[in-house]
Phi, psi and omega in degrees: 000309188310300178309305174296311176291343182279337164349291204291026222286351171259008175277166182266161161297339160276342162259353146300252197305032180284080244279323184275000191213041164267103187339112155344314171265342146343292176321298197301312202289301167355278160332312188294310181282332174296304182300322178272346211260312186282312206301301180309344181257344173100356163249174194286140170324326176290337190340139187266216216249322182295326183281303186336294171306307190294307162322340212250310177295312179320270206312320165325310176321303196296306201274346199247359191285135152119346214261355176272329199280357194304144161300115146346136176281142174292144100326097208263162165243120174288145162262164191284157197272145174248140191268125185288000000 
């Protein structure tokens, strides 16, 4: 994608993505990045947008469970030392 939008170094980012004027390889890479992004996620190319999401709150689920029941670590203060 990076590559590709450097073709392009005097257009802005609203004429790259200008949906009626988006370079063909732009697009291709674009495609190209989506498919490996679903391969990674464990889905099929058609995957809508609705399964997309509900994958992605799974793995969230996943990286975040448990992480509210931890205990707090205690805090001890050493105390001073006292000098003789």
């Amino acid at each position: 994608v990076l590559d590709a939008r450097a073709k392009y170094p005097s257009n802005s980012l609203a004429d790259l993505y200008n949906r009626d004027g988006m370079p063909g390889e732009l697009r291709q890479a674009h495609n190209k990045l989506d498919a490996a992004v679903l391969t990674v996620l464990g889905l099929k190319a058609d995957a809508s947008e609705e399964r997309i999401l509900a994958r992605l709150f799974e793995l969230y689920d996943e990286l975040t469970r448990g992480l509210l029941d931890a205990q707090p670590v205690k805090k001890t203060r050493k105390k001073p030392e006292i000098l003789a």
